[in-house]
C-alpha positions in Angstrom: 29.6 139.4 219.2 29.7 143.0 218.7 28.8 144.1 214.7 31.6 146.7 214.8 33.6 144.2 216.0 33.0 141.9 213.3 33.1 143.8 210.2 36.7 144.8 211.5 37.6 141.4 211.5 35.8 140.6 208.2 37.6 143.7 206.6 41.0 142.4 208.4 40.3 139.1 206.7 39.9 140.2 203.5 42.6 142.5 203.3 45.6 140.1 205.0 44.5 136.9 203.4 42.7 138.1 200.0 39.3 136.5 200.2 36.4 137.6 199.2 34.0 139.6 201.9 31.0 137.4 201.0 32.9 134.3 201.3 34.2 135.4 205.0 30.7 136.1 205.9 29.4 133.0 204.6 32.1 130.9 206.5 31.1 132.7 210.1 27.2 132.5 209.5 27.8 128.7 208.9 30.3 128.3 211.8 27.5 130.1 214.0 25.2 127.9 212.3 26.8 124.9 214.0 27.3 125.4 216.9 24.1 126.8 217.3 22.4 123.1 216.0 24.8 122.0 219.0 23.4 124.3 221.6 19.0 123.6 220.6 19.4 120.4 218.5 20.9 118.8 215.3 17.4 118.3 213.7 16.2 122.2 214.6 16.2 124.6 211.6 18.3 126.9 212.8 19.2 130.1 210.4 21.8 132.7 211.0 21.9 136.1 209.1 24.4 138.6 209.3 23.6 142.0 208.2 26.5 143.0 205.6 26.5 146.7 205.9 25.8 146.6 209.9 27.3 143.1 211.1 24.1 142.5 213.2 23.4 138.9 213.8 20.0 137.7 213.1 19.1 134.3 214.0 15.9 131.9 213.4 14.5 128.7 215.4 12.5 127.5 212.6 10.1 130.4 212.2 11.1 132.0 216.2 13.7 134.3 216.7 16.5 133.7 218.6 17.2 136.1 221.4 20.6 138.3 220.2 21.6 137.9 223.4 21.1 134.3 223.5 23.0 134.4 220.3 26.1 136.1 222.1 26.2 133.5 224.7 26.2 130.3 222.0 29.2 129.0 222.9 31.4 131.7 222.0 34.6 129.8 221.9 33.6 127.0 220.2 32.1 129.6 217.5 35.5 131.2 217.3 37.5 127.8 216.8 34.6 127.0 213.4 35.2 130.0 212.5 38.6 129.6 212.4 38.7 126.6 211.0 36.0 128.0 208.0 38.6 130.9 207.0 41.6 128.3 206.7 39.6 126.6 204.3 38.3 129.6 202.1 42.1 130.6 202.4 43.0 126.9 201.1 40.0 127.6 198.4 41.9 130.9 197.1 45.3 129.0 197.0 44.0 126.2 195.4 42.6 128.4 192.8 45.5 130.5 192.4 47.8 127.2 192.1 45.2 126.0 189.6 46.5 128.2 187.2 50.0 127.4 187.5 49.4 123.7 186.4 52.3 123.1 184.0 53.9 126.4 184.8 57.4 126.8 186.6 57.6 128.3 189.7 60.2 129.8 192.2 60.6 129.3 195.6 63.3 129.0 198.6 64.4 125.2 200.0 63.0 125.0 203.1 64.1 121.5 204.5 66.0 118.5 202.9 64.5 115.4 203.5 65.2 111.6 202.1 62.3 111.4 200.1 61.7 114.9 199.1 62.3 118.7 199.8 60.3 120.9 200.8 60.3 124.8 198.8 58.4 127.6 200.1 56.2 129.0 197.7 54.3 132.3 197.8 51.9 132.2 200.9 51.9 128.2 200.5 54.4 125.2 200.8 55.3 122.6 197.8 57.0 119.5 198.0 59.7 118.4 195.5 60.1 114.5 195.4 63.0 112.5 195.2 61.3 110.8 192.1 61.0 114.2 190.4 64.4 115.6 191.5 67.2 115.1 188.4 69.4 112.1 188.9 72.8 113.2 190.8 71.3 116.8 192.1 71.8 117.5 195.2 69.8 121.1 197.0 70.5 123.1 200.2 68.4 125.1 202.3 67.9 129.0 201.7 69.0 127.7 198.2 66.4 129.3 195.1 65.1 126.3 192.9 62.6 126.8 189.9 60.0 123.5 189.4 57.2 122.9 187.1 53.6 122.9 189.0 52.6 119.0 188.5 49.9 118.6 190.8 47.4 120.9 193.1 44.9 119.1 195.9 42.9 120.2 198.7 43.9 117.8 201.4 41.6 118.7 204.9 42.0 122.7 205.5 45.6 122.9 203.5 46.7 122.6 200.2 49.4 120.5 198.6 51.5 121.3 195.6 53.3 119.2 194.0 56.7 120.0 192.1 59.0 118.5 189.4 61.8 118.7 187.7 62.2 115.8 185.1 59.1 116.4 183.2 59.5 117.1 179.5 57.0 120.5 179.6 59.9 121.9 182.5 62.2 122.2 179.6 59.6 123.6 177.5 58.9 125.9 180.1 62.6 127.1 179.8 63.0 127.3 176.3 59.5 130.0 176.8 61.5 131.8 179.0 64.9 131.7 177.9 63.9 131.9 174.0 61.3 134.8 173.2 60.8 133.9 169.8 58.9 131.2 171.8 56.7 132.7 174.1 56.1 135.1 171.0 55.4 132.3 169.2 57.2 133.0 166.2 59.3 129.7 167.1 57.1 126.5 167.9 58.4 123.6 169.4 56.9 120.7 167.7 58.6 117.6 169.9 60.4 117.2 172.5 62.3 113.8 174.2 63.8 113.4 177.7 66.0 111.2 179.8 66.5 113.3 183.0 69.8 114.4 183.9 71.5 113.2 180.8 70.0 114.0 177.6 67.5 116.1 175.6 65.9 116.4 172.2 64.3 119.4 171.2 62.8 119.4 167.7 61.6 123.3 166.7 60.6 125.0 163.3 60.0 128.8 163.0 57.2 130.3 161.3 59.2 133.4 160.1 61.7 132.2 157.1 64.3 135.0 158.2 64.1 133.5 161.7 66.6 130.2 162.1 64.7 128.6 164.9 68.3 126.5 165.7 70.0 129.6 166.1 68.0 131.8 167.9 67.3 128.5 170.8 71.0 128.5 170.8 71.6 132.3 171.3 74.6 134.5 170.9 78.0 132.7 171.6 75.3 129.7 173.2 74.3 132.6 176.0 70.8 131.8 175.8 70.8 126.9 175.7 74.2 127.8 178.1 71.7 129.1 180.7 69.1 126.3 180.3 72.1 123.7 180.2 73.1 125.4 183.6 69.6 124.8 185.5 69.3 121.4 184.2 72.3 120.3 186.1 74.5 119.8 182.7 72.3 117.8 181.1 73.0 117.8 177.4 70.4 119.2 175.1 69.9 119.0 171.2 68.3 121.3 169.1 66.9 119.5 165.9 65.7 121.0 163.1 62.0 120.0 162.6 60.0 118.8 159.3 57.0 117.4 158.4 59.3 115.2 156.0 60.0 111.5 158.2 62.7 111.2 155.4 64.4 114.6 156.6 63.5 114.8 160.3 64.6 111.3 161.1 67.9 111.8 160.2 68.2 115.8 162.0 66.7 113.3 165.0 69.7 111.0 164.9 72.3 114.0 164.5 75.5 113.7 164.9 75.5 110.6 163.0 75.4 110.6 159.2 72.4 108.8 157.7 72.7 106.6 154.7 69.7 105.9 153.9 65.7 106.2 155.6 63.3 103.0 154.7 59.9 103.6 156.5 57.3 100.8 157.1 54.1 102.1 157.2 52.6 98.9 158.4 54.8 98.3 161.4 55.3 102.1 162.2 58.4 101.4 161.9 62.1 103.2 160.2 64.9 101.2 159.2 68.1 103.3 159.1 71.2 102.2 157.3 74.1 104.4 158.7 78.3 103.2 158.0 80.1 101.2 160.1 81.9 103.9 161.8 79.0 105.8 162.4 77.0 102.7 163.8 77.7 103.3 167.6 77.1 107.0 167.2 73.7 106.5 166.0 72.8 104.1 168.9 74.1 106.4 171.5 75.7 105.0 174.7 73.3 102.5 176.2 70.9 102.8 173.3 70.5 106.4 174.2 70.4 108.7 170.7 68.5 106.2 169.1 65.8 105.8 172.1 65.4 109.9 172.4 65.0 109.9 168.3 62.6 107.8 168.0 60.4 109.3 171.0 60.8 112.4 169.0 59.5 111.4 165.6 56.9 109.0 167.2 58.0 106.2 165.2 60.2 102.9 166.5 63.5 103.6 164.3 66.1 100.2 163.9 69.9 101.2 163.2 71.8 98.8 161.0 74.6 99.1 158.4 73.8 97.6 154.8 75.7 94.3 155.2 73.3 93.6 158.3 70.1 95.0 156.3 71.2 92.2 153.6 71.4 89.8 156.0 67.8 89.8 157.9 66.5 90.1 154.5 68.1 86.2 153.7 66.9 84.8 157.0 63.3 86.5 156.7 62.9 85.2 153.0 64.1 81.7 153.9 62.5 81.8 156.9 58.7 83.2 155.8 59.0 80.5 152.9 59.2 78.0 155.3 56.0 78.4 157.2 53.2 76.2 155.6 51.1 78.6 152.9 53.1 81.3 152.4 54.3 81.2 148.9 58.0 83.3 148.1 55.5 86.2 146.5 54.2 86.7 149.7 57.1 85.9 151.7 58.7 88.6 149.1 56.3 91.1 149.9 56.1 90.5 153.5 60.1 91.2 154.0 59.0 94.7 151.6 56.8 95.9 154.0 59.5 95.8 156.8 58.7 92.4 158.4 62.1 90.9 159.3 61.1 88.3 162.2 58.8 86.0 163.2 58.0 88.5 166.3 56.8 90.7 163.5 54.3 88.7 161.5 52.8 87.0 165.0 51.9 91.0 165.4 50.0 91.6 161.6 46.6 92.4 161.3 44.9 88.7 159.9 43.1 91.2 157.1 46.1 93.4 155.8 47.7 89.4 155.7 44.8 88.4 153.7 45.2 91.0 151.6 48.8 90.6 151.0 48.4 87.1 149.9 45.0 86.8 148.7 44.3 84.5 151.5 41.5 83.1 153.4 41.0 84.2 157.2 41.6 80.9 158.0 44.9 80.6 155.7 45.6 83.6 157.4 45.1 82.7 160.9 47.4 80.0 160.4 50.0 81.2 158.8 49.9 84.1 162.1 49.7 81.0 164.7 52.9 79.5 163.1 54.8 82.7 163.4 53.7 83.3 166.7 55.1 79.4 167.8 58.1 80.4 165.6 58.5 84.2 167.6 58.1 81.9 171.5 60.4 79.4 170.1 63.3 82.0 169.4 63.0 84.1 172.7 62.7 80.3 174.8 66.1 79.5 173.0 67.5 83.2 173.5 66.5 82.6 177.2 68.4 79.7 177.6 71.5 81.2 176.0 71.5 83.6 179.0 70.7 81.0 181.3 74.0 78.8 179.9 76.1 82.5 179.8 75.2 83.2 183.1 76.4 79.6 184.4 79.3 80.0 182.9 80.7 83.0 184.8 78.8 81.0 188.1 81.8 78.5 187.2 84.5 80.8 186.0 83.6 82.9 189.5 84.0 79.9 191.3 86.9 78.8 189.3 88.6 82.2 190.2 87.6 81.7 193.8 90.0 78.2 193.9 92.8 80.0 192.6 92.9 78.5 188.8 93.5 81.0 186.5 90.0 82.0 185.0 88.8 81.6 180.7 88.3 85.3 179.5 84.7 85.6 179.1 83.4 85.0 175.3 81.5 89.2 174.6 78.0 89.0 174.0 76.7 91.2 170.8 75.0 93.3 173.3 78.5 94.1 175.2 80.6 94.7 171.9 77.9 97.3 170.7 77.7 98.6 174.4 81.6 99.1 174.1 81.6 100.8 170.8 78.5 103.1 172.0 81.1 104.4 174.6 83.1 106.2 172.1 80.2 108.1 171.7 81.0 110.9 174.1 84.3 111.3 173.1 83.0 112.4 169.0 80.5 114.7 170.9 80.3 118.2 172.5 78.8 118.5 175.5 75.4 120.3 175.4 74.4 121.1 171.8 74.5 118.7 169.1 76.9 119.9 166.0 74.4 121.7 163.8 73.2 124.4 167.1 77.2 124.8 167.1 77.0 125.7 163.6 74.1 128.0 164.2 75.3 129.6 166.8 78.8 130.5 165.7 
């Protein structure tokens, strides 16, 4: 190989595909390496040295020279085809550093190809892949078509390099917000929580550290310009902005906005808020399907229960009555018990035996009892709530079946679950799309 000849390809190297002279070097003198051990032996100590400033080959049989023009005639081609093979790999090396950086950053790229279980986006000098289980619900891509994705995964795989792409991920959103919001990336706001379902709803909880800066206001943006255009890459998918503080009292209810909050009763011991809200605001809090309740509590980190005062009353009867009942647990510590925010027998079976002991002044083996009876109490419930579905669910077998004969079918009896579902619905039609009431107020 002539040296003139290979520092112009080890200069072309460097210069097309950005790696390091040394590295390119490296990679020839151990692809000449090989196929040198081929040529005399695999256990000969072979050692091949390239001059850096001249590109003259120098090679070593142990402590004998090798003949440079025995060199030139070691299997050129095959040294050519290592060789090859070396500088895809220190090319995969400086991708896979490059992408390394990205981790959790968003990137653009082009749609390349549509396929059933993912699509594939051309990245700077690279490909990514995009799948299905990382694409929003209902979004549908093209190819030529510009996408921007959050950079989830980076592995060397043989001599390429595979980058993985999403779109559902909470820290995509956040990624937005940096770009959309510079308050953000300034840091002057911080975002303090965030809670996603994909494709339908966000909640973004944010404080500013600059009093004359309303971090609500300034993520909305002038007339909405600025959560409009995250809205818009997010496929419509509704987004609110929630006021953050350290206060559970005062974020819980900005967390369950737009519903009106009655009342917050946190218990410490079950990580757990009760929230009493009005009637009429009882299927706003919930959400449809649960859903503004389930994003709340995400957000605040705590599991947060929506009832009305009547129903409150209520579980507080059946958990005195029914605490009293279990053998040595007196009403003062059936009393306390229901204080503390334990309204089942699912939620004794759970208690620590020592904060129990404590609450009673109890033995560990009063305690352990009184836990093993809850816990019979707790299977008990869910083995007759099982069979209650069991009987439902024959029911419409029969009234199907009923239907199916021609005689005129009973209206199905509503389950609790289905009337709550059904009021949920209403939920969207109290609601603006896209910003929850207070970024409305902020922004206008």
């Amino acid at each position: 190989m002539n040296p003139d000849e290979l520092l112009r390809i080890v200069d072309a190297i460097h210069r097309d595909k950005n790696i390091d002279k040394e590295v390119v070097f490296r990679s020839i003198e151990a692809a000449l390496t090989s196929v040198a051990r081929k040529r005399f032996g695999e256990h000969e100590e072979i050692k091949i040295v390239i001059d850096r400033k001249t590109g003259l080959i120098t090679g070593y049989r142990g402590e004998q020279s090798i003949d440079p023009e025995q060199l030139t005639r070691i299997g050129a081609q095959a040294a050519k085809q290592v060789i090859l093979q070396k500088i895809r790999e220190a090319e995969r090396d400086v991708l896979y550093d490059e992408y390394q950086e990205l981790l959790d950053q968003i990137v653009t790229g082009t749609v390349q190809k549509v396929e059933p279980r993912a699509v594939i986006v051309s990245l700077p000098r690279t490909e990514a892949i995009l799948p299905k289980s990382e694409q929003i619900p209902g979004e549908s891509r093209h190819p030529n078509e510009r996408i921007r994705a959050l950079v989830t995964e980076v592995k060397k795989v043989g001599p390429r390099l595979k980058v993985v792409l999403s779109r559902i991920r909470p820290t995509f959103v956040v990624r937005l917000f940096e770009q959309e919001v510079p308050e953000i990336s300034d840091g002057i706001i911080e975002i303090k929580s965030i809670a996603r379902e994909p494709g339908y709803r966000t909640k973004v909880a944010v404080v500013s550290l600059d009093q004359r800066v309303d971090p609500v206001g300034a993520c909305v943006g002038l007339r909405g310009n600025r959560i409009r255009n995250i809205v818009e890459e997010l496929n419509g998918e509704r987004i609110d902005i929630i006021r953050w503080d350290d206060d559970l009292m005062v974020l819980i209810p900005n967390a369950l906005q737009p519903a009106k909050v009655e009342e917050v009763i946190l218990c410490q011991m079950l990580g757990r808020a009760i929230v009493l809200v009005p009637e009429d605001q009882l299927s706003l809090a919930i959400g449809r399907w649960g859903q503004n309740v389930r994003l709340a509590s995400k957000l605040v980190g705590w599991d947060i229960e929506i009832m009305t005062r009547d129903e409150l009353n209520e579980q507080l009867e059946q958990a005195l009555l029914g605490f009293a009942s279990l053998d040595g647990v007196s009403e003062e510590l059936a009393d306390r018990l229901v204080g503390e925010g334990f309204l089942s027998y699912d939620d004794l079976s759970v208690i620590e035996p020592e904060d129990l002991m404590e609450m009673g002044g109890l033995t560990e083996e009063q305690a352990m009892h009184i836990i093993a009876q809850a816990e019979a109490k707790a299977e008990e419930a869910e083995q007759l709530a099982a069979e209650e579905r069991r009987r439902q669910r024959q029911l419409e077998r029969e009234r199907a079946a009923a239907q199916a004969e021609g005689a005129p079918p009973e209206p199905p009896a509503p389950s609790p679950e289905e009337i709550s579902e059904g009021d949920a619905a209403a939920e969207e039609d109290s609601t603006a799309e896209g910003v929850t009431s207070e970024s409305e107020e902020a922004s206008a």
